[in-house]
Legacy VTK file of the C-alpha trace (Angstrom):
# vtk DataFile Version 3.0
C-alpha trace
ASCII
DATASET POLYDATA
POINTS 491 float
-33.648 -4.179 15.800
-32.235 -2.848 12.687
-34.933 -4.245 9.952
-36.745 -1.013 9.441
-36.453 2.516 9.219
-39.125 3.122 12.203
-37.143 1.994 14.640
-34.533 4.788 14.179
-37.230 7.376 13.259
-36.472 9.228 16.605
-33.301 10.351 18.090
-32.024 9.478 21.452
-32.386 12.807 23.956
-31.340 13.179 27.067
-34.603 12.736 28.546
-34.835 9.113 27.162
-30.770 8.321 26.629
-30.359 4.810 28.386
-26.427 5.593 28.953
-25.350 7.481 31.614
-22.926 10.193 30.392
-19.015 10.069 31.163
-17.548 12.942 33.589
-13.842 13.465 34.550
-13.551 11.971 38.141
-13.849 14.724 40.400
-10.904 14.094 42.579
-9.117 11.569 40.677
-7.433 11.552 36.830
-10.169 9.207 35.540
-13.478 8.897 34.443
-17.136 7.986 36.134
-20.673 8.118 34.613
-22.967 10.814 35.763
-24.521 8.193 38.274
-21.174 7.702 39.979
-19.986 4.733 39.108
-16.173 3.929 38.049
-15.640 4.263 34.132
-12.189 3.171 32.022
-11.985 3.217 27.797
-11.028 -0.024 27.006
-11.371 -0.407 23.307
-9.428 0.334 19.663
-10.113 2.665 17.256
-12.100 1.538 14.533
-13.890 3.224 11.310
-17.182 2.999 9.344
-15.806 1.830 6.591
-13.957 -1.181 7.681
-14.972 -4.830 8.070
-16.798 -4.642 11.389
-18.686 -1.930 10.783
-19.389 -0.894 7.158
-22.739 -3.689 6.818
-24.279 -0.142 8.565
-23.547 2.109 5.452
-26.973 2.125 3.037
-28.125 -1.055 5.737
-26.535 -3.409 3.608
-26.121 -5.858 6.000
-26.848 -4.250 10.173
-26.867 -7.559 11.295
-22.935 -8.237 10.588
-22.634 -4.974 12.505
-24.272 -5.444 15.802
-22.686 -9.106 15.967
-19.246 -7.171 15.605
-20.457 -4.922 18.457
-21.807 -7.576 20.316
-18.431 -9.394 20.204
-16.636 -6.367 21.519
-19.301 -6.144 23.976
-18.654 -9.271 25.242
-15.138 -8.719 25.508
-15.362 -5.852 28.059
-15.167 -2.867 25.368
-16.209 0.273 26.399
-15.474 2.452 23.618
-14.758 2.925 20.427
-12.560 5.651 18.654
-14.489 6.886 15.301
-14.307 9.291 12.705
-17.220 11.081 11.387
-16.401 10.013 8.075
-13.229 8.084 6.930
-12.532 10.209 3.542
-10.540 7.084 1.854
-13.405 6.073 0.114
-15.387 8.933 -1.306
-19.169 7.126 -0.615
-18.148 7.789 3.375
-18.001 11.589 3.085
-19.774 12.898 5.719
-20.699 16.093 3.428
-21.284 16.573 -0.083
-21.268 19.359 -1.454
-19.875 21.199 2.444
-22.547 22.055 4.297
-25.385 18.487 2.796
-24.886 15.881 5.510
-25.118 13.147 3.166
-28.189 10.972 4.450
-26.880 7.444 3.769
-24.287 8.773 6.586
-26.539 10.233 8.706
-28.761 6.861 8.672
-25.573 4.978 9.249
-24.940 6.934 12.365
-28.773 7.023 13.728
-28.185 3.469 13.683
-24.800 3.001 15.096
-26.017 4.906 18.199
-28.739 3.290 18.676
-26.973 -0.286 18.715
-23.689 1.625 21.184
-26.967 2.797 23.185
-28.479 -0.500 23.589
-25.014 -2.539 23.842
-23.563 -0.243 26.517
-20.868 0.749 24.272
-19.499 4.514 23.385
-17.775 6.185 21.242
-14.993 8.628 21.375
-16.145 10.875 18.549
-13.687 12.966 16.042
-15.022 14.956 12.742
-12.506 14.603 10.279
-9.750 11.687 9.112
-7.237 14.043 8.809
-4.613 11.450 6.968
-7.086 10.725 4.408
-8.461 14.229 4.008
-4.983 15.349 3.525
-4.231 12.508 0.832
-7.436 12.812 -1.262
-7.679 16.570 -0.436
-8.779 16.912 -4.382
-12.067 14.581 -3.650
-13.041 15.746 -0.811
-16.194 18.038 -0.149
-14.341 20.911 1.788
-11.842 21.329 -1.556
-12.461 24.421 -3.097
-11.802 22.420 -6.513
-14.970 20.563 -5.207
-17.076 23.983 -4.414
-15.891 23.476 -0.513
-13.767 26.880 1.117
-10.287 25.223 1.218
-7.880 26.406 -1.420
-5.238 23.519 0.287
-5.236 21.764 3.276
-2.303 23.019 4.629
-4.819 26.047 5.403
-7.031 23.905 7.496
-6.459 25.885 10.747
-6.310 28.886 9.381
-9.731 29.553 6.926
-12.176 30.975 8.854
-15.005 29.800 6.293
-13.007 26.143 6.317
-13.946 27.320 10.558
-17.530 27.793 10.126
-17.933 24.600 8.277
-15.867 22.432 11.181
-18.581 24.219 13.730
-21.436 23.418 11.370
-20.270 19.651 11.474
-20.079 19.406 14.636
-23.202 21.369 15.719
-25.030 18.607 13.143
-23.782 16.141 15.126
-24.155 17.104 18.686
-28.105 18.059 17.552
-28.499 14.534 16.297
-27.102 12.334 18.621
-25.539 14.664 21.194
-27.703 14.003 23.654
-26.773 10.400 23.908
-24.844 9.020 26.656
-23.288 6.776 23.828
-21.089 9.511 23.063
-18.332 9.641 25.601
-16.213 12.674 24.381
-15.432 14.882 21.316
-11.540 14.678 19.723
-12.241 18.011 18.582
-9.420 17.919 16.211
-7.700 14.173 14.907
-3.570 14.458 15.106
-3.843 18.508 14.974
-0.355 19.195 13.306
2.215 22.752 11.920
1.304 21.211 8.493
-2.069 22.342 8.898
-1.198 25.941 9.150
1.355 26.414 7.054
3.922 24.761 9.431
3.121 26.696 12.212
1.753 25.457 15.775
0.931 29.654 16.954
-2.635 29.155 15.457
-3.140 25.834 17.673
-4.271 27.445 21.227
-6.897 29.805 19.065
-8.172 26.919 16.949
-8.614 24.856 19.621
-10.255 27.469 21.724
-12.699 28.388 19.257
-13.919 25.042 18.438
-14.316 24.153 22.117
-16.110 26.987 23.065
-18.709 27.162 20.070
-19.511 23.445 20.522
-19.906 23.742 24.854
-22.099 26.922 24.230
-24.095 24.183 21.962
-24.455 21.601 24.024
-25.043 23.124 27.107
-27.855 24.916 25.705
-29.415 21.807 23.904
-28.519 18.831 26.097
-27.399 20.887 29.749
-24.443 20.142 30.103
-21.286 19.186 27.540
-19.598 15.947 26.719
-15.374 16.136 27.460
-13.296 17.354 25.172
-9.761 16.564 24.000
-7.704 17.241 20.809
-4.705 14.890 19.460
-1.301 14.813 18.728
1.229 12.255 16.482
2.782 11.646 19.809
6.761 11.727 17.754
6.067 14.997 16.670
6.962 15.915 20.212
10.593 14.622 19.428
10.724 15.412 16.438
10.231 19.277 17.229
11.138 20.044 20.493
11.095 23.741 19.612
7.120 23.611 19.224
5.296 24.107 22.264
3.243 21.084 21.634
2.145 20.288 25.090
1.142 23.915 26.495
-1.400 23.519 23.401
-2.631 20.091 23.829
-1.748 18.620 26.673
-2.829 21.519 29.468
-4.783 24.149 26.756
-7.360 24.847 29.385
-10.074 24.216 27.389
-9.711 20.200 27.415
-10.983 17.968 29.694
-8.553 15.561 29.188
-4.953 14.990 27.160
-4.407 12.749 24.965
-1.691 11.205 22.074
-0.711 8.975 19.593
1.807 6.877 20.862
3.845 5.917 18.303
7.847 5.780 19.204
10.359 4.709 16.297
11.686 1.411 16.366
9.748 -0.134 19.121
5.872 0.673 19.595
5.725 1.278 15.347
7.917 -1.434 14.268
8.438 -4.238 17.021
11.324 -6.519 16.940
10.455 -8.192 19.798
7.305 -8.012 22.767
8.928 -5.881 25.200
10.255 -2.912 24.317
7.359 -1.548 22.731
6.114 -2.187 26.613
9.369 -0.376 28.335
8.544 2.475 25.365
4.980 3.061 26.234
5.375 2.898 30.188
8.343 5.627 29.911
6.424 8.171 27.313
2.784 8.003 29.754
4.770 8.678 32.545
6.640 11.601 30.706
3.559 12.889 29.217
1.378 12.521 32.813
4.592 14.859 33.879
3.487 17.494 31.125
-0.113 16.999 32.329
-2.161 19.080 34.701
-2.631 17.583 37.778
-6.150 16.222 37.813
-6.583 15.728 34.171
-6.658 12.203 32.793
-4.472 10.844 30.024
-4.340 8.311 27.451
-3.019 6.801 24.181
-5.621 6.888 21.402
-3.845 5.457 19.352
-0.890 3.145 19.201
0.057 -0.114 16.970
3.354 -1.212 14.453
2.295 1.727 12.267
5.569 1.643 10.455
5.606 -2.302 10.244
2.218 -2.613 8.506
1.972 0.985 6.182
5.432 1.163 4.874
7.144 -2.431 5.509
3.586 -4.101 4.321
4.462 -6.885 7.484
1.065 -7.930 8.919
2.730 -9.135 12.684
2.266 -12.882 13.076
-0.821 -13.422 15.144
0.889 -14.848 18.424
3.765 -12.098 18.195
1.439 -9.249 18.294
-0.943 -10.767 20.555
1.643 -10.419 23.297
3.279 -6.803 21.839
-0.852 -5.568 22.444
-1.247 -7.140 25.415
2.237 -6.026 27.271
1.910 -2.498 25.926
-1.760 -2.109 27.510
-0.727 -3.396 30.761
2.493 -0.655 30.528
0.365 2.117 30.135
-2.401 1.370 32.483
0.604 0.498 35.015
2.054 3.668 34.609
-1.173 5.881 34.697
-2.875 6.121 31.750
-6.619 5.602 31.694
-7.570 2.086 30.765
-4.666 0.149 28.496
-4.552 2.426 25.254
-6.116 2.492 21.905
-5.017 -0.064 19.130
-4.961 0.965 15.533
-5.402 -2.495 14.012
-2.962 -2.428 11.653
-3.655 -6.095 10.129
-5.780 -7.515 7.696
-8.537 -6.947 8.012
-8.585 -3.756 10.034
-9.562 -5.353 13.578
-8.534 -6.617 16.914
-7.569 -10.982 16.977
-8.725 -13.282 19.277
-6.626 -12.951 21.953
-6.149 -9.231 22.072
-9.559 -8.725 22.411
-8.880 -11.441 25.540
-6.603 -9.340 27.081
-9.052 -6.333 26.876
-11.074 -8.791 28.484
-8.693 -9.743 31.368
-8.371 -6.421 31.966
-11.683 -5.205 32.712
-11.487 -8.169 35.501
-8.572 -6.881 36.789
-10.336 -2.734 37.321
-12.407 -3.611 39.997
-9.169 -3.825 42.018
-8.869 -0.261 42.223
-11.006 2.433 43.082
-10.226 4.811 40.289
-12.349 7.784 41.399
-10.194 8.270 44.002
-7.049 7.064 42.813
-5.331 10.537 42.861
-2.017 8.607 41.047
1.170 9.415 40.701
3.500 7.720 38.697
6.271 5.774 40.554
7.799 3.613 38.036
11.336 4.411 39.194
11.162 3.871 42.707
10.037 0.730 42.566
12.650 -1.892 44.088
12.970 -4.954 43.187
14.887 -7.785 45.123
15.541 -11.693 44.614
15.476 -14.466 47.149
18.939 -13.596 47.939
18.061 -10.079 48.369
20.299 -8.758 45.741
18.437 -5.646 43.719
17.074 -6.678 40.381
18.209 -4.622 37.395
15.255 -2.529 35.203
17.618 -5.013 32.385
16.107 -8.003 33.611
13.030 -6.604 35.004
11.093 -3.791 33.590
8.368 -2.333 35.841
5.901 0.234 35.746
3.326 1.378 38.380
1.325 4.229 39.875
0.505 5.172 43.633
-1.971 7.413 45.663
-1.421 7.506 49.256
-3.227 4.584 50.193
-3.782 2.531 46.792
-1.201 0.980 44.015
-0.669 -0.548 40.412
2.244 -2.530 39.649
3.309 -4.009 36.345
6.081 -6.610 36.036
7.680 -7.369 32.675
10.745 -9.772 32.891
13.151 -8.499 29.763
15.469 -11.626 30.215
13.736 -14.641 28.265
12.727 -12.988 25.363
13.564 -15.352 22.462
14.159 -15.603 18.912
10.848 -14.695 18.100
10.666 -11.830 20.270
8.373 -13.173 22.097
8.806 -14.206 26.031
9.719 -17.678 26.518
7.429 -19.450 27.287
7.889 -22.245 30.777
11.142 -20.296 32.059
11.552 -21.059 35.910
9.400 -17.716 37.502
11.536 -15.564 39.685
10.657 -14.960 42.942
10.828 -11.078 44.018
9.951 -9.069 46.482
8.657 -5.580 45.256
8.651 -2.374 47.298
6.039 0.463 46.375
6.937 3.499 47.432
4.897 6.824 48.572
2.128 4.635 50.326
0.757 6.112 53.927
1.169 3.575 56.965
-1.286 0.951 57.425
-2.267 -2.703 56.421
-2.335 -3.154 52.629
-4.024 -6.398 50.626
-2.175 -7.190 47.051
-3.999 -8.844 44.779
-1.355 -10.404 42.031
-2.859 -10.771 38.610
-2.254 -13.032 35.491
-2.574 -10.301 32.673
-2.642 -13.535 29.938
-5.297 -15.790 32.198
-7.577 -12.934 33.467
-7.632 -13.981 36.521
-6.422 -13.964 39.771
-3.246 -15.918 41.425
-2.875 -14.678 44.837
-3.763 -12.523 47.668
-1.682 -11.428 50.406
-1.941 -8.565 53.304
0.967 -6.651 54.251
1.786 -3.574 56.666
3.258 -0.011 55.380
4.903 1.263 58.553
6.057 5.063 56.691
8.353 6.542 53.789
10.455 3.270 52.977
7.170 1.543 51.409
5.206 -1.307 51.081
6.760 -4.599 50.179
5.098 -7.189 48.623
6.240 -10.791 46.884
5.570 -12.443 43.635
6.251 -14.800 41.314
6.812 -13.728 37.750
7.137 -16.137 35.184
6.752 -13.897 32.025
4.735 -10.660 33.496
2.494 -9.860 36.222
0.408 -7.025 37.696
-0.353 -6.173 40.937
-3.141 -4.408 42.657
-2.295 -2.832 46.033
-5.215 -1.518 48.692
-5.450 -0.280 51.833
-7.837 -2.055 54.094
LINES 1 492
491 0 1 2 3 4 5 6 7 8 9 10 11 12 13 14 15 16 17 18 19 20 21 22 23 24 25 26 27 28 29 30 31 32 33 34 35 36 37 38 39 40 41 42 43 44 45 46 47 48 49 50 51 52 53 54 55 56 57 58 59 60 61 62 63 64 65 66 67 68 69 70 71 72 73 74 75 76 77 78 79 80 81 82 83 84 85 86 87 88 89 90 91 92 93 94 95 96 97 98 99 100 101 102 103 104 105 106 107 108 109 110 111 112 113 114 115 116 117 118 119 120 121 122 123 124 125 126 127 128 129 130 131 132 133 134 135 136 137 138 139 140 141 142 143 144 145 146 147 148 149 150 151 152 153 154 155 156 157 158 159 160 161 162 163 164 165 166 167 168 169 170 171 172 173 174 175 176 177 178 179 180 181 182 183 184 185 186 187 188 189 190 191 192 193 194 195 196 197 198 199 200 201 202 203 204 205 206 207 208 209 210 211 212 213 214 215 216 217 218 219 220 221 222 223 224 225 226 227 228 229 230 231 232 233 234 235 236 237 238 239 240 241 242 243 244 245 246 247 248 249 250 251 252 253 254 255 256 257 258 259 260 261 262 263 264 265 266 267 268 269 270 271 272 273 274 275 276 277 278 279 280 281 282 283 284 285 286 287 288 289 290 291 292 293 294 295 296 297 298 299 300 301 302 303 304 305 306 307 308 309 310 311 312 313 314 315 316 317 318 319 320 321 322 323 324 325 326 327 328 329 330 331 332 333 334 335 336 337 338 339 340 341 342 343 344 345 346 347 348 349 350 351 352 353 354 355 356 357 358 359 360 361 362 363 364 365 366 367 368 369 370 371 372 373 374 375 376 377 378 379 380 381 382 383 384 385 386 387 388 389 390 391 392 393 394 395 396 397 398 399 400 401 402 403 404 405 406 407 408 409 410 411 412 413 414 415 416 417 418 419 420 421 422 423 424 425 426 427 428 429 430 431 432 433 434 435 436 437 438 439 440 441 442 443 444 445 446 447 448 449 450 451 452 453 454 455 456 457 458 459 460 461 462 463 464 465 466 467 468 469 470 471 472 473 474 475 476 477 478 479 480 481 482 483 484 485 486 487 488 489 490
């Protein structure tokens, strides 16, 4: 309970943490807890100082907290993406002056923890709000106007006292609530970017390295063993500078545990015109990105939304519209094999998930059982997959976008008709279904089930068995009205 200050008088160690802790599959681009079980982020990103969560800062009202929490807990979350401090509003500094962790925050966090502790929820943990930071730079603790080490922030990589107060943070945190399971992994560094050392990406590898290293040393000493680590990356920067090794440095820096980016493509996942294409967007940049990955190494979006739409248009997405855009884009990228569907940045008002996209996180955690993601040793197949009509004639990608991942003896199809999309953008809704047969390739002989899945519904529609007899694939049939996914097993 959150009435008192007793109950959060003591900090959760691993000796008494009631969360298992999250590992990178050992065979497998995914994630399990230390007790072997299967483990997929499905959540959003989300901050302290927003709607949901802010009744935590100074306890002025806990209880408005853990009944957001308990929503999301409901609705199959996993995890939540958080900063340390969200430096838009100066009473959610983490530090003032650098080096006082302010202990309004630190309270707010001792009791966030121990509500993701008892929920079953965790957190994807990064120190700084970079965007804000950057904006307010003047207010903020680490300003050297301020008393903090940092003449600008464009020097943020590149002080080594601006260093020892980024290990400092991050040391306070891992000794506080480190040893919680609660914590799923460190973003040791929020959209890490050439503005941040004077608009160069050479100090990247070194940063990184140095921050990962001092903060494993840590934890292995005080908890025995170290949470995973990943930095991120404004996924267009990646476009927008092909000359920058961007991926050797955050993508496969050997360091990480696992990659990760902010997907957030012009013109279709940051300003929607209609449902789909943000979908066909986000299915073609995982696979490109799993292509720049190390084999092994899970990835996934941690952050996506109509960032362009909401910040500089000031359009909030009508409700229905974006309930489909979130729902089509998660199904792209889990399709095409990212971990779990992608993290939303809200981008409405207020900051936080509707209705029904927190339903279709919820129809998709029905939908992981299918697989057994420890082992699923993917590949991305997208563009093999064939697609035929009752009359046999190959369906175009035009009318029928589809993304999917194989191993050699499991699958994940996603099916995303692109020819009833109406006026509103949206898919139209009671067109006749058309009835395909799909062909996954890269499967090894035997007798498959496939389990075909109503992403809207959450639920199940059909089962069938089928026999791979070698390289030309399994085939499989379906009806898609609007969309469909497909779960593919050997028996």
């Amino acid at each position: 309970m959150l009435q008192g200050r007793r109950a959060f008088a003591t900090v959760a160690r691993p000796s008494d943490a009631r969360l298992a802790w999250i590992e990178v599959a050992p065979a497998a681009p995914y994630f399990v807890t230390a007790d072997g079980h299967d483990w997929t982020p499905i959540g959003q990103n989300d901050a302290v100082s927003w709607e949901g969560l802010s009744g935590l800062h100074r306890r002025r009202d806990p209880q408005a907290a853990r009944r957001y929490l308990e929503r999301l807990a409901d609705h199959g979350v996993t995890t939540l993406r958080l900063m340390l401090e969200y430096a838009e509003f100066p009473e959610f500094l983490f530090e003032d002056p650098v080096g006082r962790f302010r202990p309004e925050m630190v309270q707010l966090w001792d009791d966030l923890f121990a509500l993701l502790e008892e929920l079953g929820l965790r957190v994807l943990l990064t120190p700084f709000d970079t965007f804000w930071t950057w904006r307010k730079f003047a207010d903020h603790s680490y300003s050297r106007q301020r008393g903090g080490p940092l003449d600008h922030p464009s020097r943020a990589l590149l002080c080594a006292a601006t260093m020892n107060a980024i290990k400092a943070r991050l040391a306070f945190a891992t000794r506080r609530w480190g040893g919680s399971g609660a914590l799923f992994a460190w973003d040791l560094w929020n959209e890490i970017h050439p503005g941040q050392a004077e608009e160069s990406a050479e100090p990247f590898p070194a940063f990184i390295q140095a921050l990962s290293d001092d903060l494993r040393r840590l934890e292995r000493r005080l908890h025995g063993r170290a949470h995973p680590q990943t930095v991120s990356l404004f996924g267009p920067e990646m476009r927008w500078r092909p000359h920058i090794p961007f991926a050797e440095a955050v993508l496969r820096h050997p360091a990480l545990d696992f990659a990760t980016l902010h997907i957030y493509e012009e013109g279709t996942i940051d300003d929607p015109a209609n449902t789909v294409d943000p979908a066909v967007a986000m299915g073609r940049l995982v696979a490109e990105t799993i292509g720049e990955t190390p084999k092994g190494r899970p990835f996934f979006d941690s952050e996506h939304g109509p960032i362009h739409s909401f910040k500089d248009k000031r359009i909030t997405l009508p409700e229905p519209f974006d309930d489909d855009y979130h729902r089509q884009v998660q199904w792209a990228h889990l399709a095409a094999g990212g971990a779990g569907g992608g993290m939303r940045w809200p981008n409405r008002h207020p900051h936080r998930l509707t209705d029904g996209m927190l339903a279709a996180q919820h129809a998709m955690t029905r939908f992981l059982p299918l697989i057994a993601w420890q082992r699923f040793d993917r590949r991305n197949v997208s563009e093999a997959v064939v697609c035929r009509d009752d009359r046999g004639r190959i369906v175009e990608q035009a009318v029928v976008a589809r993304f999917a991942a194989a191993s050699r003896d499991q699958a994940i199809a996603y099916l995303l008709r692109r020819d009833i999309i109406g006026d509103d953008g949206r898919l139209a809704r009671g067109a006749p279904p058309l009835t395909l047969t799909i062909t996954i390739p890269e499967l090894s002989p035997g007798r498959y089930r496939a389990t075909s899945f109503d992403t809207e519904r959450g639920a199940i529609v059909g089962t069938a068995e089928a026999v791979c007899e070698g390289k030309c694939g399994m085939t499989v049939s379906a009806a898609v009205a609007a969309d469909i996914a497909i779960a593919i097993t050997r028996k």
